[in-house]
PDB file as gemmi writes it, atoms N, CA and C in Angstrom:
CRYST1    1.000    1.000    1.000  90.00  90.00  90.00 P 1                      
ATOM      1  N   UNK A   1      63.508 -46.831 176.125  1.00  0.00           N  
ATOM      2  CA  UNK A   1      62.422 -47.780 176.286  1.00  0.00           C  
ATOM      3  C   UNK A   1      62.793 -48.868 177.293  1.00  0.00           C  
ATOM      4  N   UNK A   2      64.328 -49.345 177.137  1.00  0.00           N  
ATOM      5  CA  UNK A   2      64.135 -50.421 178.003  1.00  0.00           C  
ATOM      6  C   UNK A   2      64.076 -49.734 179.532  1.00  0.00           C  
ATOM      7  N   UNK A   3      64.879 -48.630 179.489  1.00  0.00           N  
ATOM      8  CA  UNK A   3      64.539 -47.982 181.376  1.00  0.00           C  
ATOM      9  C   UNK A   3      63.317 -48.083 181.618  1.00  0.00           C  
ATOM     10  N   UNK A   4      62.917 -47.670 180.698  1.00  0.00           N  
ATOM     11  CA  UNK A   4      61.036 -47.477 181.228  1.00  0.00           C  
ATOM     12  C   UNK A   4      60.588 -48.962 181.434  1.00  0.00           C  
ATOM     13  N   UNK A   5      60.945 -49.718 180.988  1.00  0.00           N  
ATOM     14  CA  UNK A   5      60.282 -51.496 181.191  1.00  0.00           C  
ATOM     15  C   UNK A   5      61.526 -51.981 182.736  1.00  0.00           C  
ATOM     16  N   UNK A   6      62.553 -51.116 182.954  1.00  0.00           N  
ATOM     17  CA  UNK A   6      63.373 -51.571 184.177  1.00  0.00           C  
ATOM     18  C   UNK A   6      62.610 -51.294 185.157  1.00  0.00           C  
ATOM     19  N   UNK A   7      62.401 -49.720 185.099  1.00  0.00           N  
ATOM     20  CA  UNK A   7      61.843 -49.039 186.105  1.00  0.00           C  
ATOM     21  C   UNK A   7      60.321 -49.535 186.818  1.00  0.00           C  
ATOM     22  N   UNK A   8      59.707 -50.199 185.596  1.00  0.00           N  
ATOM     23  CA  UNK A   8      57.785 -50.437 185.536  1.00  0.00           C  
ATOM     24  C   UNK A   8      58.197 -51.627 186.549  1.00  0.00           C  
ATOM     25  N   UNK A   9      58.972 -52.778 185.762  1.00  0.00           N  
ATOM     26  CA  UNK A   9      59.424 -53.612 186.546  1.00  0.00           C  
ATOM     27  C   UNK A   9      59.831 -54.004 188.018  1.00  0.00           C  
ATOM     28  N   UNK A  10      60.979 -52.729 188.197  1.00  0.00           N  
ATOM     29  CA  UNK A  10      61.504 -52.923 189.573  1.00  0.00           C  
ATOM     30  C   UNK A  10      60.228 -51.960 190.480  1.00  0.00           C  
ATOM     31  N   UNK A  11      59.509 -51.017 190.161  1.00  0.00           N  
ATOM     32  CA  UNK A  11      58.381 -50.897 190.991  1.00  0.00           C  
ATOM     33  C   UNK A  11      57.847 -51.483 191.527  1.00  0.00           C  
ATOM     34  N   UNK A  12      57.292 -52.626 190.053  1.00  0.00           N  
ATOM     35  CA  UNK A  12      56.093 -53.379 190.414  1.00  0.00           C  
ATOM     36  C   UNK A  12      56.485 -54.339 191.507  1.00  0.00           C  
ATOM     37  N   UNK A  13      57.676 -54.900 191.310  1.00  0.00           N  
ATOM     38  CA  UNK A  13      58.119 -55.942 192.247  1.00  0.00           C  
ATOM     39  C   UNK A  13      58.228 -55.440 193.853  1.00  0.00           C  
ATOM     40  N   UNK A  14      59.255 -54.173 193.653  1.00  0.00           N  
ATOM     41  CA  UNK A  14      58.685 -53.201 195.306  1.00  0.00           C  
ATOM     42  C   UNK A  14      57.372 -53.113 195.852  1.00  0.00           C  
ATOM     43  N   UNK A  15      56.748 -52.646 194.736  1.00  0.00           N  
ATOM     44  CA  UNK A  15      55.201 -52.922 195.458  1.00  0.00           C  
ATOM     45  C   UNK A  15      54.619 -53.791 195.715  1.00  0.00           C  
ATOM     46  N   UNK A  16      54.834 -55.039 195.119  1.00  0.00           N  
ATOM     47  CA  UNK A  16      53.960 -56.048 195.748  1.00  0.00           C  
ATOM     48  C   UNK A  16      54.941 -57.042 196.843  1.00  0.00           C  
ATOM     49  N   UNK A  17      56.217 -56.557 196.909  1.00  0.00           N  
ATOM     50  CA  UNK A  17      56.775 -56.900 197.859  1.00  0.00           C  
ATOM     51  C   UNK A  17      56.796 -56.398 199.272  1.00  0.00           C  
ATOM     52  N   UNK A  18      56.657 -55.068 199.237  1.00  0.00           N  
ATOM     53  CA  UNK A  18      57.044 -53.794 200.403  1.00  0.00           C  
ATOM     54  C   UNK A  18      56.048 -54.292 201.373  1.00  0.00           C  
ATOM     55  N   UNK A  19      54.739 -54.556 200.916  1.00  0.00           N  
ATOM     56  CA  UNK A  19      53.469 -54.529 202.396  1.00  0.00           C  
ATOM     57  C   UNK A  19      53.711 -56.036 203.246  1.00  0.00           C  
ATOM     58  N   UNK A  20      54.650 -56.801 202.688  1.00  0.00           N  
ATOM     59  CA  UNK A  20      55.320 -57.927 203.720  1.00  0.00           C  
ATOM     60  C   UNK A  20      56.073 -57.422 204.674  1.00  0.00           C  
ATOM     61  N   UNK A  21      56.860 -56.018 204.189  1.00  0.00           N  
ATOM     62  CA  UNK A  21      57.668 -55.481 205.231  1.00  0.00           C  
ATOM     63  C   UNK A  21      56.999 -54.772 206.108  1.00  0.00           C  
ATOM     64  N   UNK A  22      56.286 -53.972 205.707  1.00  0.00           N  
ATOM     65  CA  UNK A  22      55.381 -52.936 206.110  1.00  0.00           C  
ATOM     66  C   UNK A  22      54.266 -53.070 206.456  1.00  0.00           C  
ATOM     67  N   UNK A  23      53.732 -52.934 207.891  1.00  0.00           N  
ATOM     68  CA  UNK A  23      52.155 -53.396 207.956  1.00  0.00           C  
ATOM     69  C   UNK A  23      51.330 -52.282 207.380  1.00  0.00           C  
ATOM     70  N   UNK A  24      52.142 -51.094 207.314  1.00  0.00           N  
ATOM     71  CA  UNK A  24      51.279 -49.767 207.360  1.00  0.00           C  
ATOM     72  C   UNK A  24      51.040 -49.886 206.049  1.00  0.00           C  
ATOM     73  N   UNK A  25      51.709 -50.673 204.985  1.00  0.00           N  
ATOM     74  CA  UNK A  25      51.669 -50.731 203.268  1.00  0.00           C  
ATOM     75  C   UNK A  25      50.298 -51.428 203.200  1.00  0.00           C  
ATOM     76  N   UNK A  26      49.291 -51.382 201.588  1.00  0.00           N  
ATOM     77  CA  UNK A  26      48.667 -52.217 201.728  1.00  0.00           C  
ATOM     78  C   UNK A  26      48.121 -52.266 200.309  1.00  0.00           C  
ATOM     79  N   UNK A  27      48.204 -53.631 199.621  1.00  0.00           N  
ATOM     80  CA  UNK A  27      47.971 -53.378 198.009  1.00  0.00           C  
ATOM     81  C   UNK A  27      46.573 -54.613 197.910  1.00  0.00           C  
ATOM     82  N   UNK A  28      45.774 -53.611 196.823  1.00  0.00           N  
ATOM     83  CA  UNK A  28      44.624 -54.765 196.816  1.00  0.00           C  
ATOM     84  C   UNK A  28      44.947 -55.411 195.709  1.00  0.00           C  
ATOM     85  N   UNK A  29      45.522 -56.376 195.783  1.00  0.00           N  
ATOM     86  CA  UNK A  29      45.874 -57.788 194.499  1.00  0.00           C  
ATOM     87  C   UNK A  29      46.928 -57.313 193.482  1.00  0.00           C  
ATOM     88  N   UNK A  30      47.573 -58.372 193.299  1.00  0.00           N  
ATOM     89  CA  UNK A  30      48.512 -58.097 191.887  1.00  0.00           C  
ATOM     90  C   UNK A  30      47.956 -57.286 190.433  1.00  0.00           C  
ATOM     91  N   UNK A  31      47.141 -57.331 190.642  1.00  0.00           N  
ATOM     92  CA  UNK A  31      46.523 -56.682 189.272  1.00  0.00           C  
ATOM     93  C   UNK A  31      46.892 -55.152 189.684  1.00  0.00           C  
ATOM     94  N   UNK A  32      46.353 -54.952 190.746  1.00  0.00           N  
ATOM     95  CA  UNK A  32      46.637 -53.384 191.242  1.00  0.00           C  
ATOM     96  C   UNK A  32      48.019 -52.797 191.365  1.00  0.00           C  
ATOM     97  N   UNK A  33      48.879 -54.246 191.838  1.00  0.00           N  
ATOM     98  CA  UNK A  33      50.216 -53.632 191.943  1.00  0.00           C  
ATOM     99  C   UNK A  33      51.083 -53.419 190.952  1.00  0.00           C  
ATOM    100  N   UNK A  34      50.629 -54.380 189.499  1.00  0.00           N  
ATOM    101  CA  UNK A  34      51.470 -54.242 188.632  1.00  0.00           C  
ATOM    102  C   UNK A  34      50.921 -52.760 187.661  1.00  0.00           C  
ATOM    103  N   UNK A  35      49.795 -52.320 187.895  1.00  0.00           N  
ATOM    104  CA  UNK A  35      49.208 -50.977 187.426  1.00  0.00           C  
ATOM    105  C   UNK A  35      49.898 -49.996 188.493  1.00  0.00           C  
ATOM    106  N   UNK A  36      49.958 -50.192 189.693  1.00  0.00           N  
ATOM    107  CA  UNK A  36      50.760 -48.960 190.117  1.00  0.00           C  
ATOM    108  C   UNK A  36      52.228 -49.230 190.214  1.00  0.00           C  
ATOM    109  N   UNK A  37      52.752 -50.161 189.649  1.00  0.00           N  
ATOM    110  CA  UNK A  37      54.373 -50.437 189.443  1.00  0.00           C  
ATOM    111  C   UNK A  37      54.351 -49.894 187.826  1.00  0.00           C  
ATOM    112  N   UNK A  38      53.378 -49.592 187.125  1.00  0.00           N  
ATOM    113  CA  UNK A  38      53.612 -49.334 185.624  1.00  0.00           C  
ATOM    114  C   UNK A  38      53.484 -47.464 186.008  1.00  0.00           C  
ATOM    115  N   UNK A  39      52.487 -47.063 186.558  1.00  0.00           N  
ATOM    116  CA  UNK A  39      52.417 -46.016 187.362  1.00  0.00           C  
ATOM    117  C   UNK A  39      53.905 -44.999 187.868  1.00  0.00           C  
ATOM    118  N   UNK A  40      54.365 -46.321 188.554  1.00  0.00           N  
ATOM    119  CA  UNK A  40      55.719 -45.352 189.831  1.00  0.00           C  
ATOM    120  C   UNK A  40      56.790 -45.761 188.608  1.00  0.00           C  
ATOM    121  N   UNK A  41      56.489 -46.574 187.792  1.00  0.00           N  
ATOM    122  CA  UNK A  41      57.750 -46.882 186.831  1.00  0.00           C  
ATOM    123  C   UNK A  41      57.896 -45.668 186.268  1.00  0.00           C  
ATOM    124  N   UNK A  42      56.641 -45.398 185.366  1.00  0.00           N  
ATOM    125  CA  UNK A  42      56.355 -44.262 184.360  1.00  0.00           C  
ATOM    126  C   UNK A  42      56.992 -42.849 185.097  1.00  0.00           C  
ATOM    127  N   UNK A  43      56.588 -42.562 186.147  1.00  0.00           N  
ATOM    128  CA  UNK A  43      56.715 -41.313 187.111  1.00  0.00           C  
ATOM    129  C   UNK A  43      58.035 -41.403 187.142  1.00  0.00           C  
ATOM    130  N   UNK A  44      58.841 -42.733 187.848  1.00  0.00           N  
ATOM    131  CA  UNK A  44      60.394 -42.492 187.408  1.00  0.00           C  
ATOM    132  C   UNK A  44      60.896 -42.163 186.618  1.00  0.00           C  
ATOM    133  N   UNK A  45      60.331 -42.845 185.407  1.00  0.00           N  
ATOM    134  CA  UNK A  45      61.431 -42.517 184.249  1.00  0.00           C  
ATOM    135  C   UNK A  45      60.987 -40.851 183.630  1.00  0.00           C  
ATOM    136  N   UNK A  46      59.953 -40.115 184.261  1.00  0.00           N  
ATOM    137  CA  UNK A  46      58.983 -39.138 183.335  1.00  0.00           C  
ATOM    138  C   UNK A  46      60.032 -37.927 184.632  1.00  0.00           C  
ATOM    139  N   UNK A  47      59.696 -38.068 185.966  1.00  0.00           N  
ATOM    140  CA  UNK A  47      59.932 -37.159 186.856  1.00  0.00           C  
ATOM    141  C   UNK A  47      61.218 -37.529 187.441  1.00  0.00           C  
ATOM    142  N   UNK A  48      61.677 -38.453 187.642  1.00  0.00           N  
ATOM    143  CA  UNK A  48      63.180 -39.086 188.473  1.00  0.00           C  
ATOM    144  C   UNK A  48      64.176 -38.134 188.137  1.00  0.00           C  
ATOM    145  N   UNK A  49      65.081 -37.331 186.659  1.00  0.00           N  
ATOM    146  CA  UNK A  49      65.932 -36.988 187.277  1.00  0.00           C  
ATOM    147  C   UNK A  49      65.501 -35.332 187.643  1.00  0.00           C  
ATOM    148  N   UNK A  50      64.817 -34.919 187.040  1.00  0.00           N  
ATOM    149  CA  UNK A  50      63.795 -33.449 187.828  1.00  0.00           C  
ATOM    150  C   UNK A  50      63.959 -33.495 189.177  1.00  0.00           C  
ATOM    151  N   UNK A  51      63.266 -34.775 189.711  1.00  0.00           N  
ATOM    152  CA  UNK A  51      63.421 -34.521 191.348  1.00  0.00           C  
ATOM    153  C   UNK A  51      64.681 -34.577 191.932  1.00  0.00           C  
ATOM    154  N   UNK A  52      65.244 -35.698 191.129  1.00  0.00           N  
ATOM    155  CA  UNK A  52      66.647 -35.813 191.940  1.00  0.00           C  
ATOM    156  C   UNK A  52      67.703 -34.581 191.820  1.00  0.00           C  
ATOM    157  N   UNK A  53      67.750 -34.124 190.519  1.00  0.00           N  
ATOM    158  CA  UNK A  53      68.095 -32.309 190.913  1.00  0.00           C  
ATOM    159  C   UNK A  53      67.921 -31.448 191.911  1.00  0.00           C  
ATOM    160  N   UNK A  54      66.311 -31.392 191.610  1.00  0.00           N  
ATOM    161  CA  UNK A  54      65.869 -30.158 192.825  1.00  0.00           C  
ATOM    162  C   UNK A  54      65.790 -30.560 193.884  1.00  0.00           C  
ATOM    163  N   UNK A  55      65.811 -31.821 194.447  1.00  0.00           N  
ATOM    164  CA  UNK A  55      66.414 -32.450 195.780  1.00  0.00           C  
ATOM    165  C   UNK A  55      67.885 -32.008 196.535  1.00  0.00           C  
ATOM    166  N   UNK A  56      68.551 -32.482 195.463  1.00  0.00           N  
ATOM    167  CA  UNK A  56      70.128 -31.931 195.551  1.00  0.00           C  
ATOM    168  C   UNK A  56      70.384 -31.085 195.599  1.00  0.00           C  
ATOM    169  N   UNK A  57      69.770 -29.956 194.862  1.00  0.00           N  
ATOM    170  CA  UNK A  57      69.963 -28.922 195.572  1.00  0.00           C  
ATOM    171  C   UNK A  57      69.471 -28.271 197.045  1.00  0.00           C  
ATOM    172  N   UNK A  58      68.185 -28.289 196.613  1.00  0.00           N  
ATOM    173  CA  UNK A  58      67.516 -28.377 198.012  1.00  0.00           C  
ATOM    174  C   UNK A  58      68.410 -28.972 199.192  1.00  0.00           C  
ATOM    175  N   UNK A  59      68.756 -30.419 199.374  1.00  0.00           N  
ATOM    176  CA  UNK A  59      69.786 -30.928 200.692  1.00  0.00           C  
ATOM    177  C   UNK A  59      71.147 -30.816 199.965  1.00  0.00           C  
ATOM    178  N   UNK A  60      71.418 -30.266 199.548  1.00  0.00           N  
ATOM    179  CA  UNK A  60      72.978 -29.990 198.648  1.00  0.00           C  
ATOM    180  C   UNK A  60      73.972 -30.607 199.982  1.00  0.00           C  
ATOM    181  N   UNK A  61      74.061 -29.744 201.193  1.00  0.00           N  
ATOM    182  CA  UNK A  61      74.867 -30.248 202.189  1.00  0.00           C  
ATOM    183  C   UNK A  61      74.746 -31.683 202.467  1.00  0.00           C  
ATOM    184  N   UNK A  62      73.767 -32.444 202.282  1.00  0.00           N  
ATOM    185  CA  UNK A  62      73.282 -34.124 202.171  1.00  0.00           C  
ATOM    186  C   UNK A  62      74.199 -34.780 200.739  1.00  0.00           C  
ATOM    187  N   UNK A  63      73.846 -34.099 200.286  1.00  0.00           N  
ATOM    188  CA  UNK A  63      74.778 -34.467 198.410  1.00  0.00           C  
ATOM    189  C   UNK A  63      75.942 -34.561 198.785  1.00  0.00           C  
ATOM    190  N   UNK A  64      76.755 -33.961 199.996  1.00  0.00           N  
ATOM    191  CA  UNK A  64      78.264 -33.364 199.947  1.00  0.00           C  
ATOM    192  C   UNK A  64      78.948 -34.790 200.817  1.00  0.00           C  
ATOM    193  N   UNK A  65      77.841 -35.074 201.345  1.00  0.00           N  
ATOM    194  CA  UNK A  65      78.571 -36.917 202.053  1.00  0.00           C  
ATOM    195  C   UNK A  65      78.807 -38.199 201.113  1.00  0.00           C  
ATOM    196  N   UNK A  66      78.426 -38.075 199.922  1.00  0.00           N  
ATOM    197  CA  UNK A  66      79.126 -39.048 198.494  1.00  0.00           C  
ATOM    198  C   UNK A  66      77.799 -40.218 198.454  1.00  0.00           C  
ATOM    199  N   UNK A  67      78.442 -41.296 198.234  1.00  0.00           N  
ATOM    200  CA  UNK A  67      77.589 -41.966 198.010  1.00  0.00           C  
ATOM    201  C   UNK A  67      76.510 -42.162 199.100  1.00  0.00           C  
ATOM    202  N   UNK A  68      76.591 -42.131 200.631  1.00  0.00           N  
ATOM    203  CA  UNK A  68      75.665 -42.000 201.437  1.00  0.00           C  
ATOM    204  C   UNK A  68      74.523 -40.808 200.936  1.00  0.00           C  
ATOM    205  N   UNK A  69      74.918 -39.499 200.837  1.00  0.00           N  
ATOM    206  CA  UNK A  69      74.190 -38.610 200.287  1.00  0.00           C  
ATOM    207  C   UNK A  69      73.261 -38.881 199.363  1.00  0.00           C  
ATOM    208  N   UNK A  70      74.121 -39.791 197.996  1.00  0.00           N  
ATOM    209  CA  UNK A  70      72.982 -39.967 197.029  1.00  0.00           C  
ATOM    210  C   UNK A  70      71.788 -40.955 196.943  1.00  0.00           C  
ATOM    211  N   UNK A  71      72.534 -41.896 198.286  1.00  0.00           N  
ATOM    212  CA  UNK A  71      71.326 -42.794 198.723  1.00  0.00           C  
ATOM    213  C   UNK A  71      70.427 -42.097 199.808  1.00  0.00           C  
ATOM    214  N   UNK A  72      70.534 -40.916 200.167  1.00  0.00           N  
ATOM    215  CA  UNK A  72      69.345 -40.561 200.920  1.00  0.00           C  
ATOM    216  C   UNK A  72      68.658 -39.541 199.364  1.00  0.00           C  
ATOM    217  N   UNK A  73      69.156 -39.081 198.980  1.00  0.00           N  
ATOM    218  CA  UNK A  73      68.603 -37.991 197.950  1.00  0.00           C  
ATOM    219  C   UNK A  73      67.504 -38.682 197.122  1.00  0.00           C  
ATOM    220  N   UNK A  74      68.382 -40.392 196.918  1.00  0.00           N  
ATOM    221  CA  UNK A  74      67.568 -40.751 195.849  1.00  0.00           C  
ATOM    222  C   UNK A  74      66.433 -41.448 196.622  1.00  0.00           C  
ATOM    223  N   UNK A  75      66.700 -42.187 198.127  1.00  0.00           N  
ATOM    224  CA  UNK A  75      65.162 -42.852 198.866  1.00  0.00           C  
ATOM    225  C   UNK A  75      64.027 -41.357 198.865  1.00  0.00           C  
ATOM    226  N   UNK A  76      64.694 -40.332 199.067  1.00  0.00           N  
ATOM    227  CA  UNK A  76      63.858 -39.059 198.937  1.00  0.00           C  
ATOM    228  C   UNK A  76      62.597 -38.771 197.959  1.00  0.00           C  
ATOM    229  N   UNK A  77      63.538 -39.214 196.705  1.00  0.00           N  
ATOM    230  CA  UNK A  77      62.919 -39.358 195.430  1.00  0.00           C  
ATOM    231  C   UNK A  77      62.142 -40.415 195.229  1.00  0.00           C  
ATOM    232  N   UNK A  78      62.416 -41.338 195.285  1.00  0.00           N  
ATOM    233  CA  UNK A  78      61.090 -42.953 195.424  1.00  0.00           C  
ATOM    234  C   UNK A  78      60.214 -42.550 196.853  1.00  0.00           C  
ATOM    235  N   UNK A  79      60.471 -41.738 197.475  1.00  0.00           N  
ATOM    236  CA  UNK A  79      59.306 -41.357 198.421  1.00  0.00           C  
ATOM    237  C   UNK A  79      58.256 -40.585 198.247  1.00  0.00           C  
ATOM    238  N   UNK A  80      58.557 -39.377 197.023  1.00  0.00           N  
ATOM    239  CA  UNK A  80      58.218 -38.787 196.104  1.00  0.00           C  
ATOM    240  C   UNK A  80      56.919 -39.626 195.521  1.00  0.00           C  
ATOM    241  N   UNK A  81      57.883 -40.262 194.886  1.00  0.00           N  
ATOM    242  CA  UNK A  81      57.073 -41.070 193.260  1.00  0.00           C  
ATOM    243  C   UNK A  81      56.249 -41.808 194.305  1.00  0.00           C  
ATOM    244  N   UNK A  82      56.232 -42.550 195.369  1.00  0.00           N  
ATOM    245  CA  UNK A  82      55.646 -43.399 196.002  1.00  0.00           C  
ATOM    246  C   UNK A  82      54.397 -42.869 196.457  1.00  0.00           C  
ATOM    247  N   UNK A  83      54.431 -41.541 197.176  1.00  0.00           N  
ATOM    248  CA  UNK A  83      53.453 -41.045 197.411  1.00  0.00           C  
ATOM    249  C   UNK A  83      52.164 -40.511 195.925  1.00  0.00           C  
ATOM    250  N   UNK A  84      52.718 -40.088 194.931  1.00  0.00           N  
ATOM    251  CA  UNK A  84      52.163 -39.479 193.966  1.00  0.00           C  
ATOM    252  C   UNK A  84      51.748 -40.682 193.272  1.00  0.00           C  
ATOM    253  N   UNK A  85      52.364 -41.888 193.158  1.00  0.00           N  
ATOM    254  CA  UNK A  85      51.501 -43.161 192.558  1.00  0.00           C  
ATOM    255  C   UNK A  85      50.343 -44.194 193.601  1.00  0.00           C  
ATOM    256  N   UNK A  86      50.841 -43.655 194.617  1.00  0.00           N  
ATOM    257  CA  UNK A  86      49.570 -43.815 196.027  1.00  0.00           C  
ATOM    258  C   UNK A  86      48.360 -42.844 195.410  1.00  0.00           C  
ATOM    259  N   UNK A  87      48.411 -41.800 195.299  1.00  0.00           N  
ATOM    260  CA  UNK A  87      47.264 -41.063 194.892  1.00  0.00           C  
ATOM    261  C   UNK A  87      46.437 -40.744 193.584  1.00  0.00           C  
ATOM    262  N   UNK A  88      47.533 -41.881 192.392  1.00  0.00           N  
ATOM    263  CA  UNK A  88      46.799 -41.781 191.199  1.00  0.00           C  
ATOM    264  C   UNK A  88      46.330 -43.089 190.812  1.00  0.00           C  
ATOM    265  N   UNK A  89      47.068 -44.261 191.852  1.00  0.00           N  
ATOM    266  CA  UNK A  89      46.513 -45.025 191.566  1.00  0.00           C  
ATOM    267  C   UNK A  89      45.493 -46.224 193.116  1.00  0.00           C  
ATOM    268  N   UNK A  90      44.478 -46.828 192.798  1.00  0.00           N  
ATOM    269  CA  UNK A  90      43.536 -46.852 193.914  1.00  0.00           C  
ATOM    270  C   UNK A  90      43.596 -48.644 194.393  1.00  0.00           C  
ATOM    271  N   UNK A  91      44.837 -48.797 194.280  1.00  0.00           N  
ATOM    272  CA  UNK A  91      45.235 -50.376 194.517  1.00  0.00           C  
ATOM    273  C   UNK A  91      46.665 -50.099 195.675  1.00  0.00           C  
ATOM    274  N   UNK A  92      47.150 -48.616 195.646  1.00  0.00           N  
ATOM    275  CA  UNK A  92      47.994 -48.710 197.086  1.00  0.00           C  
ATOM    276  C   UNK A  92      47.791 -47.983 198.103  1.00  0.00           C  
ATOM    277  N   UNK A  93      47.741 -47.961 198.985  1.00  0.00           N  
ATOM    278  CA  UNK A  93      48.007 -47.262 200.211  1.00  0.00           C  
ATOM    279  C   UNK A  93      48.749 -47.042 201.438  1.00  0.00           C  
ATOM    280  N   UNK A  94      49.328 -46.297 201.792  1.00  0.00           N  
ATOM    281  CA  UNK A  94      50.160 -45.882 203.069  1.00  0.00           C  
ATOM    282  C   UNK A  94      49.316 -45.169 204.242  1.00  0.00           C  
ATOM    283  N   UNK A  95      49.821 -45.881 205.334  1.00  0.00           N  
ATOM    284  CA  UNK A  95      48.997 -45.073 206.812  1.00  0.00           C  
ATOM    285  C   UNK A  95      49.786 -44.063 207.136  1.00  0.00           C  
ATOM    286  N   UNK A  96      50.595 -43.445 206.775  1.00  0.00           N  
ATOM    287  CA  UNK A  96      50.977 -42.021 206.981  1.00  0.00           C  
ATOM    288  C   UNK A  96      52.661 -42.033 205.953  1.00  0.00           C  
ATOM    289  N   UNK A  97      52.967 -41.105 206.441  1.00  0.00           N  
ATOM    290  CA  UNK A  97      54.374 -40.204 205.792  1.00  0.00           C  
ATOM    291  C   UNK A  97      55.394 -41.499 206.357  1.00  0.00           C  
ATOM    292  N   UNK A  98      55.549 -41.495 207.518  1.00  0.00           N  
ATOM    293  CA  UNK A  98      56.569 -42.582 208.198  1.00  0.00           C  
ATOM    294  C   UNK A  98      56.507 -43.767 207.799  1.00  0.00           C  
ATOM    295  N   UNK A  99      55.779 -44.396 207.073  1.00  0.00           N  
ATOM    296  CA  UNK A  99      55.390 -45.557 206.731  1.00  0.00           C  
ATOM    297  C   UNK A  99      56.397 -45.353 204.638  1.00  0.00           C  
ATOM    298  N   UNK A 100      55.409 -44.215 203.876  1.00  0.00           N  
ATOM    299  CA  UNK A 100      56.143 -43.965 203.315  1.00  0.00           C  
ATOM    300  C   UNK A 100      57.732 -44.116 202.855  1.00  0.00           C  
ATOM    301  N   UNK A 101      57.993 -43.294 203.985  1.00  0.00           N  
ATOM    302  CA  UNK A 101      59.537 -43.264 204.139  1.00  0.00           C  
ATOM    303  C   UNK A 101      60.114 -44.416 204.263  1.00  0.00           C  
ATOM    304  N   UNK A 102      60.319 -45.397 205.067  1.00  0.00           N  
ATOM    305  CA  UNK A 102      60.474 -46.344 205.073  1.00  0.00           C  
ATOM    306  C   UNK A 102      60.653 -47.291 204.112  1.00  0.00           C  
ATOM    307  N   UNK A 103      59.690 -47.247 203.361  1.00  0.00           N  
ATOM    308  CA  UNK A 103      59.350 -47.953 201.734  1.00  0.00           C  
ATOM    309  C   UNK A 103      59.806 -47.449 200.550  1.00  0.00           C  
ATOM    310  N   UNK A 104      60.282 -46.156 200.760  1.00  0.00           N  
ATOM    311  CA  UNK A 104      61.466 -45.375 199.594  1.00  0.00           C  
ATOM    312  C   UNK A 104      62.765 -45.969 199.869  1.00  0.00           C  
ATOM    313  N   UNK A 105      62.782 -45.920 201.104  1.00  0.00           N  
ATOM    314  CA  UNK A 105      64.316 -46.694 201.694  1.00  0.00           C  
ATOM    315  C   UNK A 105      64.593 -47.994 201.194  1.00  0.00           C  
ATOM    316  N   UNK A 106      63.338 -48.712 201.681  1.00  0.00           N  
ATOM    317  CA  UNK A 106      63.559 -49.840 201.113  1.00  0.00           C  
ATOM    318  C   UNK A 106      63.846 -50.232 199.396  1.00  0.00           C  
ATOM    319  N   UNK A 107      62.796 -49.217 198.557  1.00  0.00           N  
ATOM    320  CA  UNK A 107      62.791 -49.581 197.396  1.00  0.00           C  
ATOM    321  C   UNK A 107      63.699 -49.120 196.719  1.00  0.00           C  
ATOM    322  N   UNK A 108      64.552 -47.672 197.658  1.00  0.00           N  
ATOM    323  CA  UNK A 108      65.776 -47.105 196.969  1.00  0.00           C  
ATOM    324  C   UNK A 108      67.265 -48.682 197.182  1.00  0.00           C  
ATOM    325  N   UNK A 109      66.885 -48.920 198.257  1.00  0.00           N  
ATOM    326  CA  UNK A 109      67.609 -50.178 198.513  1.00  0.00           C  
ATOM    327  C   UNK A 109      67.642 -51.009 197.828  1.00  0.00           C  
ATOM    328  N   UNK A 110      66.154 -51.493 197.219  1.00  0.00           N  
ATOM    329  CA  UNK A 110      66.251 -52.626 196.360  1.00  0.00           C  
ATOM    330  C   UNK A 110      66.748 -52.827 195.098  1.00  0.00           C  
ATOM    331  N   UNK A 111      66.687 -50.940 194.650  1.00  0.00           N  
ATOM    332  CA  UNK A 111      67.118 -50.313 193.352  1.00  0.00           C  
ATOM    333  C   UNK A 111      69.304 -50.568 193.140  1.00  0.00           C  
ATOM    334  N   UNK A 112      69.190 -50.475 193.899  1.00  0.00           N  
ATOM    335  CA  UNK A 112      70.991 -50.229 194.353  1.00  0.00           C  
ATOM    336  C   UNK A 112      71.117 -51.776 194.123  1.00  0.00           C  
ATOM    337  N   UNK A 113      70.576 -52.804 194.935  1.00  0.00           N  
ATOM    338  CA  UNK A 113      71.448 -53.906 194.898  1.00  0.00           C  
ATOM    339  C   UNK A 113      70.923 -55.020 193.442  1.00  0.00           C  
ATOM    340  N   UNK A 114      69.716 -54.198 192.796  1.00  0.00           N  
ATOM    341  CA  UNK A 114      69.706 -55.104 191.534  1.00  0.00           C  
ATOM    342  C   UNK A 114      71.055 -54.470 190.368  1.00  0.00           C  
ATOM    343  N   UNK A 115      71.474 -53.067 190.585  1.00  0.00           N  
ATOM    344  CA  UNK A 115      72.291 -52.457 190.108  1.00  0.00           C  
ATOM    345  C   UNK A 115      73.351 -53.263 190.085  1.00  0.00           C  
ATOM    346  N   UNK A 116      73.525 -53.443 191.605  1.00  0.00           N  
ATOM    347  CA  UNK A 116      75.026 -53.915 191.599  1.00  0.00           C  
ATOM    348  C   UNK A 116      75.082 -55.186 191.478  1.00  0.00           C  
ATOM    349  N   UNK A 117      74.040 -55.999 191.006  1.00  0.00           N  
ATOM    350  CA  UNK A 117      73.949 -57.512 190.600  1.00  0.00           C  
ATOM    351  C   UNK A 117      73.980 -57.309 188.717  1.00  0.00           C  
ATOM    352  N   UNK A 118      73.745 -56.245 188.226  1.00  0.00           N  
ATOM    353  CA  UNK A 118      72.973 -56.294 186.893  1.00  0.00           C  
ATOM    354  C   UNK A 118      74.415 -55.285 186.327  1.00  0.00           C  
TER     355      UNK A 118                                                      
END                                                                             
């Protein structure tokens, strides 16, 4: 339970943070972002280590560079969830894949350094 309130959490905060970085990001109001941060939370904690498996395997040779590896495997995976909570929920949007990407990076980023503060 508490992952699932980490995860809802550190979404929500990516999302309503990311479209400062990103022009291509774009969230209509906090109300929306904390429904699709409960959204990409849920999807993490429901789909996260599924993907991050069949990722790894899938770029296995990416897995084999250590911790660099698992930080691309895992921005892979929040690019994932990012896109699939873009489409279930109607408060985010991305102007394409590249924009996406970018914002997994970032949020896989943001994921790592609350880690290594927490």
């Amino acid at each position: 339970m508490v992952q699932l309130i980490a995860s809802i959490v550190a979404f929500a905060v990516g999302i309503l943070f990311l479209p400062m970085v990103f022009s291509g990001m774009r969230v209509r109001g906090t109300t929306k972002a904390l429904t699709a941060g409960a959204i990409g939370g849920a999807l993490s904690v429901l789909l996260g280590k599924v993907l991050l498996a069949v990722l790894t395997l899938i770029f296995f040779p990416i897995a084999l560079l250590g911790p660099i590896g698992a930080f691309i495997i895992q921005a892979l995976v929040n690019v994932v969830i990012l896109m699939l909570t873009a489409r279930m929920s109607e408060g985010v949007e991305f102007d394409g894949i590249k924009t996406t990407v970018w914002a997994g990076i970032a949020l896989t980023t943001l994921q790592f350094v609350v880690r290594l503060a927490g």
